[in-house]
C-alpha atoms as an extended CHARMM CRD file, in Angstrom:
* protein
*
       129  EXT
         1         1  UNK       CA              0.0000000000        0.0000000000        0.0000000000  PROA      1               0.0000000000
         2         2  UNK       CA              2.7610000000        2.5820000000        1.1770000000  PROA      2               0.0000000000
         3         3  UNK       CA              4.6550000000        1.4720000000       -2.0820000000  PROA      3               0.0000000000
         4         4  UNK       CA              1.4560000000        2.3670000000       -4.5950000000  PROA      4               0.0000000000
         5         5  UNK       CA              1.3330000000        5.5180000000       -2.4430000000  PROA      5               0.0000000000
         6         6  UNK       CA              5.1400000000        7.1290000000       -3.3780000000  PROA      6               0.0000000000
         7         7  UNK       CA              4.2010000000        5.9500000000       -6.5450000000  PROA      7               0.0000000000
         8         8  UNK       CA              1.2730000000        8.0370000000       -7.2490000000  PROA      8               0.0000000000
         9         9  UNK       CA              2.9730000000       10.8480000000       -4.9720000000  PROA      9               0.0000000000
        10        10  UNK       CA              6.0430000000       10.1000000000       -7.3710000000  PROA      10              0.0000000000
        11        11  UNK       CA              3.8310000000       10.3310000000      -10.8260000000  PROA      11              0.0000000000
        12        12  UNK       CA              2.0830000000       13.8330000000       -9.6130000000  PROA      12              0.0000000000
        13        13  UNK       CA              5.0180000000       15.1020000000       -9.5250000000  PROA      13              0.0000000000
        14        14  UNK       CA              6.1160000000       14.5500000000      -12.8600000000  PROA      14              0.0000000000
        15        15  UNK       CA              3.1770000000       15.2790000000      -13.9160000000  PROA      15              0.0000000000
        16        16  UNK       CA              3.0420000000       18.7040000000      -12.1890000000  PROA      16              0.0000000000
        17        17  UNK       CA              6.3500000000       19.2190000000      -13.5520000000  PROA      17              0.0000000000
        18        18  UNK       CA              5.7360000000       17.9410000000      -17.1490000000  PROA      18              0.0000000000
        19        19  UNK       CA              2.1590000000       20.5470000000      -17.1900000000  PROA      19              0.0000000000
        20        20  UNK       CA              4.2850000000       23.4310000000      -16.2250000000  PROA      20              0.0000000000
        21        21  UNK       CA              6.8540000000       22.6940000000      -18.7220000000  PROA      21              0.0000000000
        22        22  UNK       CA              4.3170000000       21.8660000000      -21.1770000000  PROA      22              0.0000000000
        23        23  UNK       CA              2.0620000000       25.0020000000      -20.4970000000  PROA      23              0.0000000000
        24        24  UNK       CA              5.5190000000       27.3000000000      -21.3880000000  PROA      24              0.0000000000
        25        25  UNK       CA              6.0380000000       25.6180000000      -24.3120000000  PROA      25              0.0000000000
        26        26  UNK       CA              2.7130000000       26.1610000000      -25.6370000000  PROA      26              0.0000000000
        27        27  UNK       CA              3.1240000000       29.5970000000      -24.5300000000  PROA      27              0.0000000000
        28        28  UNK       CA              6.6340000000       29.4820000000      -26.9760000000  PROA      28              0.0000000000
        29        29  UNK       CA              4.3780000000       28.2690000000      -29.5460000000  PROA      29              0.0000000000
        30        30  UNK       CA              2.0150000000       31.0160000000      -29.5490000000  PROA      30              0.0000000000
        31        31  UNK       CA              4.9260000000       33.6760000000      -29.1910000000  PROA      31              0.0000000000
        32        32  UNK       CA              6.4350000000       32.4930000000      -32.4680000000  PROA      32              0.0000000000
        33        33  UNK       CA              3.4080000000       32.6080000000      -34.3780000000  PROA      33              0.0000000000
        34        34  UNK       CA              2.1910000000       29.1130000000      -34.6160000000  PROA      34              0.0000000000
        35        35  UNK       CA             -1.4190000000       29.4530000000      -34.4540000000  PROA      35              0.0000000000
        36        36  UNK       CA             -2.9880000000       26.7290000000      -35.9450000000  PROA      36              0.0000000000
        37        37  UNK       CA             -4.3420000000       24.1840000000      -33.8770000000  PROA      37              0.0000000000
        38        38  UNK       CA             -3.3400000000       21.3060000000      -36.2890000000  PROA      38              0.0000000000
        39        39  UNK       CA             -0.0470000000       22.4740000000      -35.8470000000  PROA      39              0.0000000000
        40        40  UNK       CA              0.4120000000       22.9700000000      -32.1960000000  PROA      40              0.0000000000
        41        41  UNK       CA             -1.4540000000       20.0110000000      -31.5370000000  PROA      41              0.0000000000
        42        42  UNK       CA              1.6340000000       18.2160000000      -33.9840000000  PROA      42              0.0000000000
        43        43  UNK       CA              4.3300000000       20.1020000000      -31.8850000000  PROA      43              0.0000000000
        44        44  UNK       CA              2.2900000000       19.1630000000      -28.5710000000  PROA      44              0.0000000000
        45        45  UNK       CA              2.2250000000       15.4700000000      -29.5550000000  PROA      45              0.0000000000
        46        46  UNK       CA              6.2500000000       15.5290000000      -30.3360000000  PROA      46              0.0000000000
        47        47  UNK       CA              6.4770000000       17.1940000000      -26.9770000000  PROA      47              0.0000000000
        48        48  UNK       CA              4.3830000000       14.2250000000      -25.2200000000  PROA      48              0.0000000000
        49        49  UNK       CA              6.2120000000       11.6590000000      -26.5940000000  PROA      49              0.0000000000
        50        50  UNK       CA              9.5480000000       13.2190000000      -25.9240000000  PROA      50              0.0000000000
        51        51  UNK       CA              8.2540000000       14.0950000000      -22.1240000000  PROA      51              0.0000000000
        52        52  UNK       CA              7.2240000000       10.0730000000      -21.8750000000  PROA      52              0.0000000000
        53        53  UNK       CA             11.2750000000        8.7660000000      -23.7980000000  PROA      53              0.0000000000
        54        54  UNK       CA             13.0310000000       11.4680000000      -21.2870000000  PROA      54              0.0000000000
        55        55  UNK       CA             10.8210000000       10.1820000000      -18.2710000000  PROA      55              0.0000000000
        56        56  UNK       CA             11.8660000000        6.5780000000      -19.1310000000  PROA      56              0.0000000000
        57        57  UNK       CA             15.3350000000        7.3920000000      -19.3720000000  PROA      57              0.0000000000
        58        58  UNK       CA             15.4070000000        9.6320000000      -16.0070000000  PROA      58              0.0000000000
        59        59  UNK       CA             13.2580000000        6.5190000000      -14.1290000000  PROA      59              0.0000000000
        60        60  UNK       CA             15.8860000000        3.7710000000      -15.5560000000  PROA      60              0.0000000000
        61        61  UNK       CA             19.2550000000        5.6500000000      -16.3520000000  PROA      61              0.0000000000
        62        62  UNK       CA             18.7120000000        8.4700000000      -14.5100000000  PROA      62              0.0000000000
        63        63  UNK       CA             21.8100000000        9.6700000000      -12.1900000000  PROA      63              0.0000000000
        64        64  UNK       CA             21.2840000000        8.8260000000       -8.3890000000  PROA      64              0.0000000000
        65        65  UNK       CA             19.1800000000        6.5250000000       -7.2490000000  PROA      65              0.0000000000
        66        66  UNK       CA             15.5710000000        5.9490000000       -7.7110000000  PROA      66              0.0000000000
        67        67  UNK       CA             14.2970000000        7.7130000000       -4.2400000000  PROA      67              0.0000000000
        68        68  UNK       CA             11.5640000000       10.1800000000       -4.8130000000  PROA      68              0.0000000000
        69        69  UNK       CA             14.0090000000       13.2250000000       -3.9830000000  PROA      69              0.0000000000
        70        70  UNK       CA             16.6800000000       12.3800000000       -7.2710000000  PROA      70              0.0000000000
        71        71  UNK       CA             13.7600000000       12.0160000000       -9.6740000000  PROA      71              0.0000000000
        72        72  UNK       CA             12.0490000000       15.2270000000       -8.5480000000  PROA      72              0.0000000000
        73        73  UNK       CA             15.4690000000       17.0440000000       -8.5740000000  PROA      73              0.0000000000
        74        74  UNK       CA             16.0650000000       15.3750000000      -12.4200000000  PROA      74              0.0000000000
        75        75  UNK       CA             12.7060000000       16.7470000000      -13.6160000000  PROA      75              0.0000000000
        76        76  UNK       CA             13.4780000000       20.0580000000      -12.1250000000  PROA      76              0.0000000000
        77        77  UNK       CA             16.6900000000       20.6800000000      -14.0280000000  PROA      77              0.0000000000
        78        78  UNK       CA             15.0290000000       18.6050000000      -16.9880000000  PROA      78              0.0000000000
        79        79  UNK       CA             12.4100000000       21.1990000000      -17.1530000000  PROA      79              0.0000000000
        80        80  UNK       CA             14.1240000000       24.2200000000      -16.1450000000  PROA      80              0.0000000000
        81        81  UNK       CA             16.7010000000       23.2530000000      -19.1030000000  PROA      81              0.0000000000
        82        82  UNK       CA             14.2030000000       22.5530000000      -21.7500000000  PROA      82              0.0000000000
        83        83  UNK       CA             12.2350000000       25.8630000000      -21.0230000000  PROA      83              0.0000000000
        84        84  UNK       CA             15.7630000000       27.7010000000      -21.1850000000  PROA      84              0.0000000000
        85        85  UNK       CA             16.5770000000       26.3440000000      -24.4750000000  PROA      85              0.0000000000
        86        86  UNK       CA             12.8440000000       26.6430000000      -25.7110000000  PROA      86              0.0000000000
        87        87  UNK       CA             13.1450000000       30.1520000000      -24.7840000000  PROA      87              0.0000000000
        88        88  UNK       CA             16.8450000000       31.1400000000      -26.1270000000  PROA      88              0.0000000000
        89        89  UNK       CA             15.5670000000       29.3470000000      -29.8320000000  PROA      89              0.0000000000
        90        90  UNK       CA             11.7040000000       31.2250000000      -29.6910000000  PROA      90              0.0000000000
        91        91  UNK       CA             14.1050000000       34.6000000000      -29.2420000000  PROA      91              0.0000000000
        92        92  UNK       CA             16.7400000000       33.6490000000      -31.6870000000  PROA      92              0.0000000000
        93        93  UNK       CA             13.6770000000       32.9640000000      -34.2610000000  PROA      93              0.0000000000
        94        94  UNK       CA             11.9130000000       35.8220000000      -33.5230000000  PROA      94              0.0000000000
        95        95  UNK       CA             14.7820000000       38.0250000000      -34.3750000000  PROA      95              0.0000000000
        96        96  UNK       CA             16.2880000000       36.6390000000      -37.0150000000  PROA      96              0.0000000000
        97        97  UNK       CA             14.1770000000       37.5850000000      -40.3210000000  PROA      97              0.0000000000
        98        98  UNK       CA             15.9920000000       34.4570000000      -42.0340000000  PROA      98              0.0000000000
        99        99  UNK       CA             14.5800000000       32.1070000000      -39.9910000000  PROA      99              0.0000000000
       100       100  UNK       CA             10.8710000000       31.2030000000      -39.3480000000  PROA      100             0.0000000000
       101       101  UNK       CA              9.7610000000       28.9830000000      -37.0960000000  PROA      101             0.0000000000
       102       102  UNK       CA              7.2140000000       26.5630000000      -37.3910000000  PROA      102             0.0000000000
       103       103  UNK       CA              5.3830000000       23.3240000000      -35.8190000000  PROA      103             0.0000000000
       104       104  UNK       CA              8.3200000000       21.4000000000      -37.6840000000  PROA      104             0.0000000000
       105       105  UNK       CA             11.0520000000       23.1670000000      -35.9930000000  PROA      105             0.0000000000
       106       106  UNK       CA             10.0040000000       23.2960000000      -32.3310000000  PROA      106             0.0000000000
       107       107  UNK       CA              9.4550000000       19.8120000000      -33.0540000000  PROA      107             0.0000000000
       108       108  UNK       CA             13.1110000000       19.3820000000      -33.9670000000  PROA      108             0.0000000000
       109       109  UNK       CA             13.9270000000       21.6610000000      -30.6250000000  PROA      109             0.0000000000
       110       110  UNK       CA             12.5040000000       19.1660000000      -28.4710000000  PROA      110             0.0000000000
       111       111  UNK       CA             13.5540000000       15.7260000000      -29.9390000000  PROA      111             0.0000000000
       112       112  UNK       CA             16.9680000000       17.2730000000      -30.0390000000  PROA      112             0.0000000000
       113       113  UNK       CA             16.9660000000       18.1760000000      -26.5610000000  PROA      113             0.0000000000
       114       114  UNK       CA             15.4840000000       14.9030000000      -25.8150000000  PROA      114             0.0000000000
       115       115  UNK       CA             17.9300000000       12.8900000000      -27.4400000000  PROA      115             0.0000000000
       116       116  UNK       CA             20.8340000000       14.9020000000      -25.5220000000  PROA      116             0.0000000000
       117       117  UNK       CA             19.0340000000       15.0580000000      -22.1400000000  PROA      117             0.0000000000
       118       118  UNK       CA             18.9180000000       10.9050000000      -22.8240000000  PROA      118             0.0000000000
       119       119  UNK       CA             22.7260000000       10.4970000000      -23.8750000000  PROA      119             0.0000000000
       120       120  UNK       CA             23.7120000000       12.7170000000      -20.7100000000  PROA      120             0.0000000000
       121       121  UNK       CA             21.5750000000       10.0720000000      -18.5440000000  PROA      121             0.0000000000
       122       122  UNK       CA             22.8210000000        7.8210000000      -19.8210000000  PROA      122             0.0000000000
       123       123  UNK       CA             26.6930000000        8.3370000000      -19.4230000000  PROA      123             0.0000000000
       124       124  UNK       CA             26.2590000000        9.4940000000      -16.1470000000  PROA      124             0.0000000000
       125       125  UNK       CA             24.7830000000        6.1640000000      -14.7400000000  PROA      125             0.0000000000
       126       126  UNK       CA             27.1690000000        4.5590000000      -17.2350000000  PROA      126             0.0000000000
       127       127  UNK       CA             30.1510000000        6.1470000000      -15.6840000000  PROA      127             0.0000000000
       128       128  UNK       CA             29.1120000000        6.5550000000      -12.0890000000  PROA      128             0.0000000000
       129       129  UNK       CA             29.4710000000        2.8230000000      -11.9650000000  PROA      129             0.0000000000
C-alpha cells in the first residue's frame, strides 16, 4: 500500500512538472506565431512523446538513485533546461528575419533536446558505476 502511495505521490510530480513545462512551451508556440491548432497540436504530440522517452530514461538511467528526492530534482533541471533552451531558440527565431519557425522546428527543438538530455543520462549512470 505505502509502495502504490510514493508511486502516485512520485507520478504527480512529474506530472506537475511535465504541465508546467508543457504550459511554457505552448506559450513558446504562440509567441512564435504558430497558431494553428493542427499544428500545435503536432508540436504538442512531439512534446508528449519526448516528455514520456526522457521520463523513461530519467526513471531507468537516470543519475542517483531511484528515491523520490533524485527524480524530482532530475525533472526540475530537466524542465528548467528545456524551457531555457525553448526560450533562447523562440528569441533567436523571432529576431532573425531568415529564420521562421514553425510546428516542424520546435518539433526538432525538443527531440533534439530529448535525445541529448537521454545520452547525458545515460553516461552518467554509465560512468558513475
Amino acid at each position: 500500500m505505502v509502495l502504490v502511495l510514493n508511486m502516485d505521490e512520485n507520478i504527480q510530480k512529474e506530472l506537475i512538472w511535465a504541465s508546467g513545462a508543457l504550459l511554457a512551451f505552448v506559450g513558446f508556440l504562440i509567441y512564435g506565431g504558430i497558431s494553428d491548432i493542427s499544428e500545435m497540436a503536432i508540436s504538442v504530440g512531439a512534446f508528449g512523446v519526448s516528455w514520456i522517452a526522457v521520463s523513461y530514461f530519467i526513471k531507468n538511467y537516470g543519475p542517483g538513485g531511484s528515491s523520490k528526492k533524485d527524480l524530482e530534482k532530475e525533472f526540475q533541471w530537466y524542465t528548467a533546461m528545456l524551457i531555457a533552451f525553448l526560450a533562447i531558440m523562440t528569441l533567436i527565431g523571432k529576431t532573425d528575419d531568415e529564420l521562421e519557425l514553425t510546428h516542424s522546428i520546435y518539433g526538432m527543438f525538443v527531440f533534439g533536446f530529448t535525445l541529448i538530455w537521454v545520452v547525458r543520462s545515460v553516461a552518467i549512470k554509465y560512468f558513475s558505476k
